[in-house]
MDTraj code that builds the backbone (N, CA, C; nanometers):
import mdtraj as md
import numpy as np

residues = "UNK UNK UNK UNK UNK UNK UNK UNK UNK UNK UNK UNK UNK UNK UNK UNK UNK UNK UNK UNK UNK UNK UNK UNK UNK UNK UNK UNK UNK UNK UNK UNK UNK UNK UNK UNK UNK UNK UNK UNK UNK UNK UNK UNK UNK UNK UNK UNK UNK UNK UNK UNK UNK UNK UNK UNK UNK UNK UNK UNK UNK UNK UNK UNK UNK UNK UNK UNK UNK UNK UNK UNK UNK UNK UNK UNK UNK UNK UNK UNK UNK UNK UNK UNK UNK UNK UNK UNK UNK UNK UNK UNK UNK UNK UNK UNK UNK UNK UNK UNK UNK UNK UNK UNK UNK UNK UNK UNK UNK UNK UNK UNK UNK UNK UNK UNK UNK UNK UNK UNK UNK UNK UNK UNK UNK UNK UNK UNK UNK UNK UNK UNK UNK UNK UNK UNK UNK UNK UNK UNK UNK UNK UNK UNK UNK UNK UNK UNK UNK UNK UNK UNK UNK UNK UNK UNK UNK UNK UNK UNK UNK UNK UNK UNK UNK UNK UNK UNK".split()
xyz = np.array([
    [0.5558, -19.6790, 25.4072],
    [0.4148, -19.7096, 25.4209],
    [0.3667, -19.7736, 25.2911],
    [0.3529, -19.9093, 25.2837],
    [0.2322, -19.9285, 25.2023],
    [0.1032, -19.9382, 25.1587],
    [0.0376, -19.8289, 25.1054],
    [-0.0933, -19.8389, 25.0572],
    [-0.1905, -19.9157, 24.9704],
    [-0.3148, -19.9264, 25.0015],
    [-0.3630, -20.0157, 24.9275],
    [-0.4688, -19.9795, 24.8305],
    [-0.4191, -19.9736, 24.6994],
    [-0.5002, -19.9102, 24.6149],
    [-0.5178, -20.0225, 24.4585],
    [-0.5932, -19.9887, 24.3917],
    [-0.6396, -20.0419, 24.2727],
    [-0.6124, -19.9694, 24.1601],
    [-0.5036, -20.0671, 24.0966],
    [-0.4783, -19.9747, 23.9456],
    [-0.5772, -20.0307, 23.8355],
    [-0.6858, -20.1478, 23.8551],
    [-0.7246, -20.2029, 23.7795],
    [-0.8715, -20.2911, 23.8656],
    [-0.9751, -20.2229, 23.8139],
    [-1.0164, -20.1806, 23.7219],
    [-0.9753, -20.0489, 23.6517],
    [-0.9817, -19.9930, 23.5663],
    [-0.8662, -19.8539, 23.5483],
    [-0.9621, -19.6838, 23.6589],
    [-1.1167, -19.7291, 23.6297],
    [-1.1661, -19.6355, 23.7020],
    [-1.1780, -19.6469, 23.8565],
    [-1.0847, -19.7623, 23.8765],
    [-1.0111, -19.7033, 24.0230],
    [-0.9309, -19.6999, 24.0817],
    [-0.7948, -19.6179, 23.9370],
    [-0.6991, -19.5998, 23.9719],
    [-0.6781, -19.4860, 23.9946],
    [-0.5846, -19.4034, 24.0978],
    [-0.6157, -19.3079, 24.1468],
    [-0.5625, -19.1634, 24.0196],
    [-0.4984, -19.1896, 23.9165],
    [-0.4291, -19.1254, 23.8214],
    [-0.5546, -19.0886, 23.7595],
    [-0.6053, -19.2115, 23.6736],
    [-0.7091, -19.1890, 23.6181],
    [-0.8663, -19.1025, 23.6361],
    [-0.8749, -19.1366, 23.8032],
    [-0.9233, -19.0824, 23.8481],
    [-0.9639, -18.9285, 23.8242],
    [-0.7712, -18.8712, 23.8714],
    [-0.7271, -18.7486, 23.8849],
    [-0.7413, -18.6568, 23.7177],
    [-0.7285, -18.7713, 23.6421],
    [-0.7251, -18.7743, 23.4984],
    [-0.8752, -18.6776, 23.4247],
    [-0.9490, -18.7976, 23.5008],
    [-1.0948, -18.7603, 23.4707],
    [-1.1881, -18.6334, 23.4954],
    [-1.1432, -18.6505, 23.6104],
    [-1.1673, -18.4882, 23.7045],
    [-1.1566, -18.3846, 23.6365],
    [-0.9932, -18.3779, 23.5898],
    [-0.8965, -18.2509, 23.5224],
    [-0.9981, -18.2363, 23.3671],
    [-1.0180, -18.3698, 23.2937],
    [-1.0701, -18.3551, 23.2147],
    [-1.2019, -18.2614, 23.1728],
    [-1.2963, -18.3177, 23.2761],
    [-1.4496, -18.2821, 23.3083],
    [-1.4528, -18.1413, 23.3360],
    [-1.3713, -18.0854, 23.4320],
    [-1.3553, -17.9841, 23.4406],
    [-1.3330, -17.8574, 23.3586],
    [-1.2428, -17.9300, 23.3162],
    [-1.1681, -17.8601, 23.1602],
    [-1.3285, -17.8149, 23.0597],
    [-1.3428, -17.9377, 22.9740],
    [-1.4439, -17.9522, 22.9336],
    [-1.6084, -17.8533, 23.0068],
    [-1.6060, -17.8618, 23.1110],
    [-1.7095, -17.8162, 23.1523],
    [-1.7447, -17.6290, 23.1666],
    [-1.5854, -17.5805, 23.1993],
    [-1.5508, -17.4287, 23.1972],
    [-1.5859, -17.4292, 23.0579],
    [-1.5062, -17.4540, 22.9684],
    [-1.4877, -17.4237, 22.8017],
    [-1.6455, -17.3907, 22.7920],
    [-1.7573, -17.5166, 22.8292],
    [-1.8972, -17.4932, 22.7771],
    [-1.9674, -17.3685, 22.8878],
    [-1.9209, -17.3444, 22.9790],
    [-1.9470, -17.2272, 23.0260],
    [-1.8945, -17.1366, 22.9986],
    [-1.7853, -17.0783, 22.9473],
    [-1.7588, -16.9551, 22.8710],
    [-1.8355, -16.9373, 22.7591],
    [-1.8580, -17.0687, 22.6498],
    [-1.8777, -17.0340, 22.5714],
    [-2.0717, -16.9940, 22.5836],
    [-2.1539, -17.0997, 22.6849],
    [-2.2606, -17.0092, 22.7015],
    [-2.2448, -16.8706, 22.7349],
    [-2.1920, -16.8256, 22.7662],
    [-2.2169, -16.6832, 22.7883],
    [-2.1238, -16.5966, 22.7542],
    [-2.0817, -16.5955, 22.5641],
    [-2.0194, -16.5731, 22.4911],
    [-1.8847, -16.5340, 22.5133],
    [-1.8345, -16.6162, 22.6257],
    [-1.6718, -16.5810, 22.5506],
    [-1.5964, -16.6932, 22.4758],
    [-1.5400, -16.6713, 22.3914],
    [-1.4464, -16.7689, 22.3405],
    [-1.3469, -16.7444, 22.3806],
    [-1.3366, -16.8107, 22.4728],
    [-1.1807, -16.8448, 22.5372],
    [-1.1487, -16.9629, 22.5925],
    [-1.0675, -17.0169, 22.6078],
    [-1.0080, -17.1346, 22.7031],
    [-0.9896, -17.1726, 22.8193],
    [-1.0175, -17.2948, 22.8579],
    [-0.9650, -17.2621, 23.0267],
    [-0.7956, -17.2666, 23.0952],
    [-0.7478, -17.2830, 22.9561],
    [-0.5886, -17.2609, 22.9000],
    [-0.5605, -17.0963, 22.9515],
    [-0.6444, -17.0096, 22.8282],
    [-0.6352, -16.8824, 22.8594],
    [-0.6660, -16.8188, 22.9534],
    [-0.8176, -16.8696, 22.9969],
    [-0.8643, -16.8594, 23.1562],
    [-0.7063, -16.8222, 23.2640],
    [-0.6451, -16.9343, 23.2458],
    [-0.5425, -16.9358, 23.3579],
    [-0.4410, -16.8487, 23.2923],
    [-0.4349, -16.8124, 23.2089],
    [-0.2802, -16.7268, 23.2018],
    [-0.3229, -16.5951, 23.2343],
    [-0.4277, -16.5380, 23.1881],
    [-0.4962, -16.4012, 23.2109],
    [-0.5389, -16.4006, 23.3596],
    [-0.6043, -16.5113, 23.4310],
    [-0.6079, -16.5283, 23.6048],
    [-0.4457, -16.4552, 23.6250],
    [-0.3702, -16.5722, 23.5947],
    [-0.2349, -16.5164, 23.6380],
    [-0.2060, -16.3769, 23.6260],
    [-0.2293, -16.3031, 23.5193],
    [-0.1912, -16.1664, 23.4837],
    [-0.2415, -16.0919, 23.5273],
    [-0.4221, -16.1436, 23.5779],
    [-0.4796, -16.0055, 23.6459],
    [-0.4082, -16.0415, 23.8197],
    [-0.3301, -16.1030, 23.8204],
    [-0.2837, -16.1044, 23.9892],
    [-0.1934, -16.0465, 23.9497],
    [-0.0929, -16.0837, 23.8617],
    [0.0622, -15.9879, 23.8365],
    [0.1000, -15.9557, 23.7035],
    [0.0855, -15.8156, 23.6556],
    [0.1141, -15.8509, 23.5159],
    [0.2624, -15.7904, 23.4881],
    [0.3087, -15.7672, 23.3592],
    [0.4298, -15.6980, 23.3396],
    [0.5578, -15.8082, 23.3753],
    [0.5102, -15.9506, 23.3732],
    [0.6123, -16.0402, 23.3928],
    [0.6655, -16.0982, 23.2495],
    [0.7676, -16.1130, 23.2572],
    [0.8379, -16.2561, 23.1122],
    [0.7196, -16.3643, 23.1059],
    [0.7222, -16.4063, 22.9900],
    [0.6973, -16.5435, 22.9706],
    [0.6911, -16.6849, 23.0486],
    [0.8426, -16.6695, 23.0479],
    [0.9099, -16.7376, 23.1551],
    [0.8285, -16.7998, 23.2690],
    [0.8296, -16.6468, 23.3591],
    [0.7575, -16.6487, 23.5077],
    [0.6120, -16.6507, 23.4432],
    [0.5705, -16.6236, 23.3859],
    [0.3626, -16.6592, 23.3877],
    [0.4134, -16.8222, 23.3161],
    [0.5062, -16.9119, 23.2567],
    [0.4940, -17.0507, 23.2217],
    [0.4803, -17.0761, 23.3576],
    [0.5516, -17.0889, 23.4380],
    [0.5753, -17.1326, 23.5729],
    [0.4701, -17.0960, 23.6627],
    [0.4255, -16.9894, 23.6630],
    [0.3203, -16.9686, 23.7765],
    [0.2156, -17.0353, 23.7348],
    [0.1864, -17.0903, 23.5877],
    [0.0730, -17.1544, 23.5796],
    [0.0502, -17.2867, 23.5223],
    [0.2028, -17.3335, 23.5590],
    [0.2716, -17.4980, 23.5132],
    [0.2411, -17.5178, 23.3889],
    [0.2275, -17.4554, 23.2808],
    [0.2288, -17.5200, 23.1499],
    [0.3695, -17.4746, 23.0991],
    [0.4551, -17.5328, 22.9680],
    [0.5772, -17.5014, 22.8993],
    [0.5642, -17.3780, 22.8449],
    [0.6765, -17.3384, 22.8092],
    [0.6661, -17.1614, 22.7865],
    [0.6354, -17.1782, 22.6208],
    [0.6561, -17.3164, 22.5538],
    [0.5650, -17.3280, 22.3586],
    [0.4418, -17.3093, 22.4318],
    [0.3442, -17.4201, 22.5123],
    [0.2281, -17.3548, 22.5362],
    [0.1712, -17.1925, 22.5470],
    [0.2786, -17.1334, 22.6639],
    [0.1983, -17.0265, 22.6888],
    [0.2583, -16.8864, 22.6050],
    [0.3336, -16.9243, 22.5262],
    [0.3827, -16.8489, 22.3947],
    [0.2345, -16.8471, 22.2653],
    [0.1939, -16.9275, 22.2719],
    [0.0800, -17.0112, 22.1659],
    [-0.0609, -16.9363, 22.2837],
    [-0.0856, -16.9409, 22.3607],
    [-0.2040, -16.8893, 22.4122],
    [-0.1892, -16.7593, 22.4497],
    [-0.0582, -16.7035, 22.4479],
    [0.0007, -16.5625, 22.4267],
    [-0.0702, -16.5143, 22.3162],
    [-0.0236, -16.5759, 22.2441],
    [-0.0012, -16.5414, 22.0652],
    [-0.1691, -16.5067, 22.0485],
    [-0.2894, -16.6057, 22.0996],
    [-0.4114, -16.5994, 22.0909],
    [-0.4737, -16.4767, 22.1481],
    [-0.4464, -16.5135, 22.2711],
    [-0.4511, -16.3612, 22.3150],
    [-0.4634, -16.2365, 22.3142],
    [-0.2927, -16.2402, 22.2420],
    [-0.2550, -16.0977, 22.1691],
    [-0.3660, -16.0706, 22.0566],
    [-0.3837, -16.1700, 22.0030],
    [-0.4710, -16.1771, 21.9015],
    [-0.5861, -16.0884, 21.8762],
    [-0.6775, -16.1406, 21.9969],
    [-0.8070, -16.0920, 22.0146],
    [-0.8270, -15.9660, 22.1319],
    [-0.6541, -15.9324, 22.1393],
    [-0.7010, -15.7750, 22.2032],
    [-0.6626, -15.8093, 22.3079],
    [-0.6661, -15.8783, 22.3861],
    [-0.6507, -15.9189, 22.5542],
    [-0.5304, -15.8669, 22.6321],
    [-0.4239, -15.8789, 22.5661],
    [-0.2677, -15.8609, 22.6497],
    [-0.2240, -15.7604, 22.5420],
    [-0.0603, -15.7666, 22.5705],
    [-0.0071, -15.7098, 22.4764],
    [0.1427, -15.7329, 22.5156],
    [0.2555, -15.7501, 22.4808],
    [0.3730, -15.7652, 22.4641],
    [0.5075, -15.6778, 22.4635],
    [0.5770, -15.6508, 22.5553],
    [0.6273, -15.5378, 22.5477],
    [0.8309, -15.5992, 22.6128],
    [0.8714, -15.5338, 22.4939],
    [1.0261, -15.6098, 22.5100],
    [1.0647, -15.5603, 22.6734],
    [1.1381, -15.5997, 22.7274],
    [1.1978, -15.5813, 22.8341],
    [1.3334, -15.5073, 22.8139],
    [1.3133, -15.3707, 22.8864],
    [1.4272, -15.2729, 22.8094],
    [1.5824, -15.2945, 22.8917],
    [1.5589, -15.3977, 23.0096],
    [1.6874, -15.4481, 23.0656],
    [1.7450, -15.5977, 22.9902],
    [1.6825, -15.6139, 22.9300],
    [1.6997, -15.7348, 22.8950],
    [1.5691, -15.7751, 22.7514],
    [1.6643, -15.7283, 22.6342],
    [1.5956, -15.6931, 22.5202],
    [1.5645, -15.8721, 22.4364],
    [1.6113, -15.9872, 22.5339],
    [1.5566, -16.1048, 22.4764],
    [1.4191, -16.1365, 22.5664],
    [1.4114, -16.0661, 22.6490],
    [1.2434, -16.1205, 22.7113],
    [1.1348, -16.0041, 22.7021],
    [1.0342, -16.0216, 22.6839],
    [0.8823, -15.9956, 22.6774],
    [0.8205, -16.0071, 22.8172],
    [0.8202, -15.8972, 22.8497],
    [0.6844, -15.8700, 22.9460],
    [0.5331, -15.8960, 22.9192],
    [0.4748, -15.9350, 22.9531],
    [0.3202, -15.9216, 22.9474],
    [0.2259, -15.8534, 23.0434],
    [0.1120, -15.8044, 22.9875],
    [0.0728, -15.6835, 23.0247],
    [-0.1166, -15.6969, 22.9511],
    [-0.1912, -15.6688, 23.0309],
    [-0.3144, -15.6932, 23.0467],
    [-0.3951, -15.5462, 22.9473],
    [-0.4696, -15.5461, 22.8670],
    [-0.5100, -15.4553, 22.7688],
    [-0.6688, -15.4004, 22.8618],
    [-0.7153, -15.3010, 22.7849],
    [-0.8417, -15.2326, 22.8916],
    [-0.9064, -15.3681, 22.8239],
    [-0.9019, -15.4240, 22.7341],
    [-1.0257, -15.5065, 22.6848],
    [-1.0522, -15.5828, 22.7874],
    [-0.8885, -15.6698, 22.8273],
    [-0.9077, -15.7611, 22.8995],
    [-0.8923, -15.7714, 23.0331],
    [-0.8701, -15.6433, 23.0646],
    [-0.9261, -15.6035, 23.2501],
    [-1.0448, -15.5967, 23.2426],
    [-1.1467, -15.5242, 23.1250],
    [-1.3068, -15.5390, 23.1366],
    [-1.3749, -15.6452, 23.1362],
    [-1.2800, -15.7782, 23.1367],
    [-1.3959, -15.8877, 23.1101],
    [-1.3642, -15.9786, 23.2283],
    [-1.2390, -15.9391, 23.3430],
    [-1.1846, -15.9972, 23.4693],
    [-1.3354, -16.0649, 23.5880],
    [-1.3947, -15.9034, 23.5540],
    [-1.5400, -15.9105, 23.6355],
    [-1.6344, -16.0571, 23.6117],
    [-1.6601, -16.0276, 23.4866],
    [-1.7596, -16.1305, 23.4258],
    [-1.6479, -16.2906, 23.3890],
    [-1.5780, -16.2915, 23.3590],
    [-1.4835, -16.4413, 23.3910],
    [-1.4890, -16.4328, 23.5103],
    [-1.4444, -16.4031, 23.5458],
    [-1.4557, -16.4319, 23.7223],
    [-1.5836, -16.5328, 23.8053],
    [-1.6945, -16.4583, 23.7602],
    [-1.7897, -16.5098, 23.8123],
    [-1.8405, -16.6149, 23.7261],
    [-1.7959, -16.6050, 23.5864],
    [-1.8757, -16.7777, 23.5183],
    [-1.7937, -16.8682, 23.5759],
    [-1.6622, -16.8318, 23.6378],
    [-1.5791, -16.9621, 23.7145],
    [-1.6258, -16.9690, 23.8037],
    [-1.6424, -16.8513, 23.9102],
    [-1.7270, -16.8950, 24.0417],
    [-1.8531, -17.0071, 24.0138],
    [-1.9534, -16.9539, 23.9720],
    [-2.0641, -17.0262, 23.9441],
    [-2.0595, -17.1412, 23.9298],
    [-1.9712, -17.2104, 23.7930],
    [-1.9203, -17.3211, 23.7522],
    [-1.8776, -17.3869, 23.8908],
    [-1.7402, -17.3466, 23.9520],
    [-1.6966, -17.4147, 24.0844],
    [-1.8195, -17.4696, 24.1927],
    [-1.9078, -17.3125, 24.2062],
    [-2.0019, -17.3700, 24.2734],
    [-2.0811, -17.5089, 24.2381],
    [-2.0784, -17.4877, 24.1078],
    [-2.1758, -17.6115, 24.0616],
    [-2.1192, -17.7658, 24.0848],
    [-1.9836, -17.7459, 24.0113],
    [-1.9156, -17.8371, 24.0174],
    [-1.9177, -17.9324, 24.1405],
    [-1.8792, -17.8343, 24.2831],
    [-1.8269, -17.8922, 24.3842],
    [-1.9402, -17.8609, 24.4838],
    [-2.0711, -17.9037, 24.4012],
    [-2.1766, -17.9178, 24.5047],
    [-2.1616, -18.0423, 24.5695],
    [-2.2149, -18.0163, 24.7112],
    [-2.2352, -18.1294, 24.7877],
    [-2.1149, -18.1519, 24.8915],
    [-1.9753, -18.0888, 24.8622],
    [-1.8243, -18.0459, 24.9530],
    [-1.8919, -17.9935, 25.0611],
    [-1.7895, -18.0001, 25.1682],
    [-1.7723, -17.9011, 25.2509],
    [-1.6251, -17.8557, 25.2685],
    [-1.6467, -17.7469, 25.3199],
    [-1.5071, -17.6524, 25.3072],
    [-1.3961, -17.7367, 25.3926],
    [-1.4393, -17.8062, 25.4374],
    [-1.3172, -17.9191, 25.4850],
    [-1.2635, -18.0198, 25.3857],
    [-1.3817, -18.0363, 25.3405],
    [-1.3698, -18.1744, 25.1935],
    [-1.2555, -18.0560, 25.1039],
    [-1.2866, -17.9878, 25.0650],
    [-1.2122, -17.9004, 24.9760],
    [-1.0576, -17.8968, 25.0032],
    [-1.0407, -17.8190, 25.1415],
    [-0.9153, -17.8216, 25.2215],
    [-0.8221, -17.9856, 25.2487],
    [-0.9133, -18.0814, 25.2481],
    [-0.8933, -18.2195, 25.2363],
    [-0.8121, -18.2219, 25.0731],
    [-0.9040, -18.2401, 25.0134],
    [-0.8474, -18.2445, 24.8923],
    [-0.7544, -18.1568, 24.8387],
    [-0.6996, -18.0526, 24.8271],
    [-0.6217, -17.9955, 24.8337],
    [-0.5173, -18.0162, 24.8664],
    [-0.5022, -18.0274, 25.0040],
    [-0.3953, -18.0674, 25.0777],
    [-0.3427, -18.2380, 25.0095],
    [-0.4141, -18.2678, 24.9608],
    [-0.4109, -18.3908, 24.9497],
    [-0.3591, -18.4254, 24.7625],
    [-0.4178, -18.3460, 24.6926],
    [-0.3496, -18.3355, 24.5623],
    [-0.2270, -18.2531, 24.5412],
    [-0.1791, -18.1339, 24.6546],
    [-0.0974, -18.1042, 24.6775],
    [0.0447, -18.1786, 24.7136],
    [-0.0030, -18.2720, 24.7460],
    [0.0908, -18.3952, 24.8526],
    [0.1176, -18.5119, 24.7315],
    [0.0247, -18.4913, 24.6322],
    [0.0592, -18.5962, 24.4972],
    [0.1595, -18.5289, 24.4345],
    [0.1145, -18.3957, 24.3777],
    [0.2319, -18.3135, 24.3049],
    [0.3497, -18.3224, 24.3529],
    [0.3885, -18.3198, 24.4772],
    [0.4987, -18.2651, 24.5501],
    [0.5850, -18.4433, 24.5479],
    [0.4967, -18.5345, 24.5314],
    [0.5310, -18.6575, 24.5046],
    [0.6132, -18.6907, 24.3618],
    [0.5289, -18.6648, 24.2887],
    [0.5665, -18.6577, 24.1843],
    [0.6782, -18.6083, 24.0854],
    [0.6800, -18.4392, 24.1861],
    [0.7912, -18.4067, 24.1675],
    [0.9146, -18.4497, 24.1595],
    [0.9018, -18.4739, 24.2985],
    [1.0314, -18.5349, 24.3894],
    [1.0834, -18.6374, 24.2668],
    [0.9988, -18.7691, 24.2043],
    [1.0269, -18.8510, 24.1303],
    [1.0793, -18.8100, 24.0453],
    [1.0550, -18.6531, 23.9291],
    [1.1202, -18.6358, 23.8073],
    [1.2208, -18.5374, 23.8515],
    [1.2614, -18.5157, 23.9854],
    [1.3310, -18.4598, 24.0138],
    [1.4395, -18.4963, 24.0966],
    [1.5280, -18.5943, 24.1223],
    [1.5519, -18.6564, 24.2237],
    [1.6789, -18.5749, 24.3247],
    [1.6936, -18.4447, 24.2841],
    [1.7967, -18.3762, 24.3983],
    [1.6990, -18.3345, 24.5149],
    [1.5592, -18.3311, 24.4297],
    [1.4925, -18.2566, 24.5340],
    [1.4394, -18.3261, 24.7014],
    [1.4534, -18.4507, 24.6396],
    [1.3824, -18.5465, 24.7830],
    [1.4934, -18.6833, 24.7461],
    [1.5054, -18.7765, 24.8688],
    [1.5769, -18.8631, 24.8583],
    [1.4703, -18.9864, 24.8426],
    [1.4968, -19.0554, 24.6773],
    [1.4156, -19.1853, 24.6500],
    [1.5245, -19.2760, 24.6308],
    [1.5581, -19.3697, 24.7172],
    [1.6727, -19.4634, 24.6979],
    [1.6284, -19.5512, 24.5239],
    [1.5077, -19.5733, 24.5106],
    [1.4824, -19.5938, 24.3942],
    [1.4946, -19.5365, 24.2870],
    [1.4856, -19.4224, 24.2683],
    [1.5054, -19.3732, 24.1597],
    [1.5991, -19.2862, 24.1154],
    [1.7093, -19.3599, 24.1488],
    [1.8582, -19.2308, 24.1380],
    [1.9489, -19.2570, 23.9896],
    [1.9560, -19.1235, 23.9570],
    [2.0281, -19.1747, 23.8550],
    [2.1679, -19.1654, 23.8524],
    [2.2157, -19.2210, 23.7274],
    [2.3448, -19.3131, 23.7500],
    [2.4327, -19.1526, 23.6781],
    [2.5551, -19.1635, 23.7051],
    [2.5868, -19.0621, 23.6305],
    [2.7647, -19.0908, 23.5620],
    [2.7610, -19.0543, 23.4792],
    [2.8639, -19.1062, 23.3811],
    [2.9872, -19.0053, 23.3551],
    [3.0820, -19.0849, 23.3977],
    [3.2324, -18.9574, 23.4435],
    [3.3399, -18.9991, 23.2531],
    [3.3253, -18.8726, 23.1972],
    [3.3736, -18.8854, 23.0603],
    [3.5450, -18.8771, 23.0770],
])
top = md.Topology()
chain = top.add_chain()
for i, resn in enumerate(residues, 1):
    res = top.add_residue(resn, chain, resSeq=i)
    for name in ("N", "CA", "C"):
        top.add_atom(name, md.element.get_by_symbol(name[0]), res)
traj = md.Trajectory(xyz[None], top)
């Protein structure tokens, strides 16, 4: 199938687009935590989301459940740990990985993050309907999984993009 899209002008290319969004967003949580005094990230936002769904995991598995590299979420670990939030605990089957694990501080503040994201979302994605949402979704879902496939090429067959492989 070929589609017909515009990489140029650049604001209507669909990356950039996607670019902008991620950005604004970003940007826009940060100034809502910080009105209503937390200093935190929307970096940290997501690793602590992750933890209040499952905690007591490696590194490892919270990099992955929340697609950033495990230097990132070692470094927003590290912040974390910092200010009380988590806490770190060797893994007694396996004394090279670290569990992580959610502190009373930072189960008490699950409530109130919670809802400056709600709010925010609400704000954000005024004017959607819960189809538009499910639309989009499904639909940035279907980019990732694209994308993948490209830096991944066992995973999907791209006659284009195969690499060559070299017998020593």
């Amino acid at each position: 199938m070929n589609l017909k899209f515009s990489i140029f002008p650049r604001n209507q290319s669909p990356g950039f687009v996607i670019y902008r969004v991620a950005s604004k967003m970003k940007l826009g949580l940060q100034r809502a935590f910080g009105a209503n005094g937390f200093e935190i990230t929307p970096e940290q936002w997501g690793v602590m989301s992750a933890l209040w769904e499952h905690e007591g995991v490696h590194q490892s598995l919270l990099a992955a459940r929340t697609a950033k590299d495990r230097h990132n979420v070692t470094r927003i670990l590290n912040l974390l740990e910092r200010d009380g939030f988590i806490r770190r605990e060797q893994d007694i089957e396996d004394r090279r990985l670290q569990k992580v694990y959610v502190t009373d501080e930072g189960k008490a503040m699950k409530a109130r993050l919670v809802t400056i994201v709600t709010d925010f979302l609400q704000e954000a994605l005024n004017g959607l309907t819960q189809e538009d949402l499910e639309a989009m979704k499904r639909i940035l879902d279907t980019v990732v999984e694209n994308v993948e496939k490209m830096s991944h090429p066992s995973i999907g067959h791209n006659p284009r993009h195969r690499r060559s492989r070299s017998v020593m």
